[in-house]
C-alpha positions as CSV (number, residue, x, y, z in Angstrom):
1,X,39.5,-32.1,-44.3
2,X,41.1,-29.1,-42.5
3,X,44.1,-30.7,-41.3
4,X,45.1,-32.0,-45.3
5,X,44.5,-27.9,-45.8
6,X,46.6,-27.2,-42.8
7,X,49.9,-29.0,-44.0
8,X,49.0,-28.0,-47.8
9,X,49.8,-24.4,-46.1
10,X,53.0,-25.4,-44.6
11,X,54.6,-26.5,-47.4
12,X,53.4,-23.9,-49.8
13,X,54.8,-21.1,-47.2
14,X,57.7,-23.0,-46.4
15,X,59.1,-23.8,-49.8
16,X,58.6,-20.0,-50.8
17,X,62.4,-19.2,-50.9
18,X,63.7,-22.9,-51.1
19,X,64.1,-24.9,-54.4
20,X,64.5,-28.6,-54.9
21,X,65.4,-31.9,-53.4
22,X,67.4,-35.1,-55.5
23,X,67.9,-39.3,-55.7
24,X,71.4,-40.2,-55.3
25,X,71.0,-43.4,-57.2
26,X,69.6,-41.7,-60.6
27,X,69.7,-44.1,-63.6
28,X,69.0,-42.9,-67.1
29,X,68.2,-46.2,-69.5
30,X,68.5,-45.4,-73.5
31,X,67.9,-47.5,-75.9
32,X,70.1,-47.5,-79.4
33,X,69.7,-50.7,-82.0
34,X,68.7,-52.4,-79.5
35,X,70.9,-52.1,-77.3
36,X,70.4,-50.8,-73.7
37,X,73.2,-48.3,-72.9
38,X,72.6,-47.2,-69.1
39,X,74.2,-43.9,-67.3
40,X,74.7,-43.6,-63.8
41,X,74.6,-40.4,-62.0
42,X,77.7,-38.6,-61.7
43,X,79.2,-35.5,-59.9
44,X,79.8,-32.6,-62.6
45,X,83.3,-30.9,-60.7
46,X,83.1,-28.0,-62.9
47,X,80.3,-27.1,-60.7
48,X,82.1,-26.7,-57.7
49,X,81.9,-23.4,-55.8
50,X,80.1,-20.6,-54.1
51,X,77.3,-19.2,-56.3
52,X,75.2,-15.8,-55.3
53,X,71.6,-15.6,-57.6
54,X,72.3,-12.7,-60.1
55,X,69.2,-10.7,-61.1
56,X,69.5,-7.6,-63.3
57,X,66.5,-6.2,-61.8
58,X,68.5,-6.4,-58.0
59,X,65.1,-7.1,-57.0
60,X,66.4,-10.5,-55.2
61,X,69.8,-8.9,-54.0
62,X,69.0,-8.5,-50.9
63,X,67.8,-11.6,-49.9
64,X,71.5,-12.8,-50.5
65,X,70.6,-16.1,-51.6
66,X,73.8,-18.4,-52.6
67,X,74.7,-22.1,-53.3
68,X,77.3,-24.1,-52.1
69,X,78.7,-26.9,-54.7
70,X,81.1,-29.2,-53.4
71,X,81.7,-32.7,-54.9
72,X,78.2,-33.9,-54.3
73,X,77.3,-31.9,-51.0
74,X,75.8,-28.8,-51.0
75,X,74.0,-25.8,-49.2
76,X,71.4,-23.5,-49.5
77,X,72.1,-19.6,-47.8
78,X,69.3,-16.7,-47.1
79,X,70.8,-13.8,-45.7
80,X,74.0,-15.3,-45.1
81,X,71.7,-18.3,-43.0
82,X,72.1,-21.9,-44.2
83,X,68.7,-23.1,-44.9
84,X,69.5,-26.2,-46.5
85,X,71.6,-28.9,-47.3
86,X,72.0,-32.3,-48.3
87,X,73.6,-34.0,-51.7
88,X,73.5,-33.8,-55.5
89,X,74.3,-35.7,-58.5
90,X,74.6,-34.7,-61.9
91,X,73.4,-36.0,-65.3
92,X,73.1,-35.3,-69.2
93,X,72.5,-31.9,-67.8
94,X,70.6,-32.3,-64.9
95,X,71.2,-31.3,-61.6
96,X,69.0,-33.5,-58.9
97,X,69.3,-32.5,-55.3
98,X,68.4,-34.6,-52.1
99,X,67.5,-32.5,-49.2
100,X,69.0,-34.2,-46.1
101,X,68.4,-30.5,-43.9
102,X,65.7,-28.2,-43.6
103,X,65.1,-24.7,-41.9
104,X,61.0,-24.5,-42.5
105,X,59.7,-21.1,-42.0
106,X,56.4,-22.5,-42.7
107,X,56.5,-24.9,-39.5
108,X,58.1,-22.0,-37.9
109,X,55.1,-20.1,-38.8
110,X,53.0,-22.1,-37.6
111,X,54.7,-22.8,-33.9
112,X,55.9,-20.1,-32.8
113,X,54.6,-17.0,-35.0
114,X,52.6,-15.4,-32.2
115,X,55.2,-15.8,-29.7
116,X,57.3,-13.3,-31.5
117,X,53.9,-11.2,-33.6
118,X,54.7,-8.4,-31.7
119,X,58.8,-8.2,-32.4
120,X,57.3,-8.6,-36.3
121,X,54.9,-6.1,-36.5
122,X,56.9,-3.7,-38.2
123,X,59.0,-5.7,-40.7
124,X,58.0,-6.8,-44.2
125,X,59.7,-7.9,-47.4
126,X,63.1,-9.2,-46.4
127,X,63.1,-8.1,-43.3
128,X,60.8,-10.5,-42.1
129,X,62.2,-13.3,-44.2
130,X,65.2,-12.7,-42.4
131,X,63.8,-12.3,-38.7
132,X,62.0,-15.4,-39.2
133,X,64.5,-17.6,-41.1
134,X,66.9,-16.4,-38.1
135,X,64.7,-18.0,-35.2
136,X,63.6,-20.8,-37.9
137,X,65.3,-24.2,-36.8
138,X,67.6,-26.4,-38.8
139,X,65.7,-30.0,-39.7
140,X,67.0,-33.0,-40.5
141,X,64.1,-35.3,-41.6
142,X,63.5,-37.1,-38.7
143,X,63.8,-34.1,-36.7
144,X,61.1,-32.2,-38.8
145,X,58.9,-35.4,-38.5
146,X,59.1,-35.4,-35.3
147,X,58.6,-31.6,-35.0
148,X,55.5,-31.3,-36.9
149,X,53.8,-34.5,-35.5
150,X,54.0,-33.0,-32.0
151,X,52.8,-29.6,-33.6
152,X,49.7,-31.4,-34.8
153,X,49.3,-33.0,-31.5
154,X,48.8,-29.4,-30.2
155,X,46.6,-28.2,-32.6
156,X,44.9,-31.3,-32.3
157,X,44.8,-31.4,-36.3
158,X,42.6,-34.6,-38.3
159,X,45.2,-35.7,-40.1
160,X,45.9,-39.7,-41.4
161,X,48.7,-40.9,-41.2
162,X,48.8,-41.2,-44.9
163,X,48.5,-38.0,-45.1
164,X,51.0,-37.2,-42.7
165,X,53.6,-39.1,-44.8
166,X,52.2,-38.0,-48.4
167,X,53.5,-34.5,-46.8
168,X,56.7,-35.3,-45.5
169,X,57.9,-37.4,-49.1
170,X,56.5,-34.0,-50.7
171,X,59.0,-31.9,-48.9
172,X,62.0,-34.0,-49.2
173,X,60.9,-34.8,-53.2
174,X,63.8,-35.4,-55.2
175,X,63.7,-33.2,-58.3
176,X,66.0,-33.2,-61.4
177,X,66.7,-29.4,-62.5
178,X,67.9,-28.7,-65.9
179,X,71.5,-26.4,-65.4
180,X,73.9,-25.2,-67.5
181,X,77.9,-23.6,-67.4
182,X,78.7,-20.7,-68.8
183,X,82.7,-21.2,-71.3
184,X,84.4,-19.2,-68.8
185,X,82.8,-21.3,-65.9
186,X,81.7,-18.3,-64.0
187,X,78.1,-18.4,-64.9
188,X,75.4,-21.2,-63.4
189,X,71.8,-21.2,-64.8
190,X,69.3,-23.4,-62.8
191,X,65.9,-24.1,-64.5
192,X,62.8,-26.2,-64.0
193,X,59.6,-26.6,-61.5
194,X,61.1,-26.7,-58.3
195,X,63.5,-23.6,-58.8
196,X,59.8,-22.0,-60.5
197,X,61.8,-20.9,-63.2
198,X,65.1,-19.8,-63.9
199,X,67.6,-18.8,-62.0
200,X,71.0,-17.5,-62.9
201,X,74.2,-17.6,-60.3
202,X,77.7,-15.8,-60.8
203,X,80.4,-17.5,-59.2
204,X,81.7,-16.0,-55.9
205,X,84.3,-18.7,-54.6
């Protein structure tokens, strides 16, 4: 079906630059002799702070890319441009964020790319990123919803609306991300799927 194809795009472009999402109400059951010990989610404030990616290549420098920790809130910067936020808990080592808001430079794309092709004609690598993050619109998930259902309208797309909603849960998927603090607590390393990897932040603020 084209349509399924269509949105499989989106979210592939979209999520490029952008890494996770997270369940507030995480529970961890363990068993020991029998007895069921549960652990409830907490908020690790060690944690708390601005953090800028460090890569000793500098080939990601210039995207700028930081994260805001702050008690359980946090954001998500490009280029000095907040392209997410939403919440976070923590837990036996994992961090697992919830994605409340959304600046989609895949739906952006696909709306409004050819409005602006000929201001983007001669930028690539960051540049672009940047251009198009900049005009890119803050989400929150009913906003998107709405956004990309009218889109579709447009384009007069086939999609069901299983489909549709298979797509939207995919983009706002919690995720639990392995991390780790360095002694001296200015050193964050984020690992796992979402993050495609491993990521290592210095503290900033």
């Amino acid at each position: 079906m084209v349509g399924k194809y269509f949105l499989l795009g989106i979210l592939v472009f979209g999520m490029t630059f952008i890494f996770s999402g997270c369940d507030k109400n995480r529970v961890n059951n363990s068993s020991t002799n029998g007895v069921i010990e549960i652990k409830r989610a907490s908020i690790d404030n060690k944690i708390n702070g601005t953090w800028e990616e460090f890569d000793e290549s500098d080939d990601y420098k210039e995207y700028n890319h930081t994260l805001k920790l702050n008690n359980g809130n946090f954001e998500t910067s490009y280029f000095g441009i907040l392209v997410m936020r939403g919440t976070y808990t923590t837990i036996d080592g994992k961090i697992t964020f919830h994605i409340t808001h959304i600046r989609d430079i895949g739906l952006f794309y696909e709306q409004y790319y050819e409005d602006y092709e000929n201001s983007y004609e001669n930028l690539s690598g960051s540049d672009l990123m940047r251009a198009m993050y900049n005009y890119a619109k803050l989400y929150s998930r009913n906003e998107y919803e709405k956004a990309l259902r009218t889109m579709l309208i447009e384009k007069d797309e086939n999609i069901t609306e299983r489909e549709f909603a298979e797509f939207i849960d995919k983009k706002f998927e919690p995720s639990p991300e392995d991390y780790s603090l360095t002694i001296d607590g200015n050193k964050l390393v984020i690992e796992g799927s979402v993050s495609e990897g491993r990521i290592y932040f210095v503290r900033i603020d």
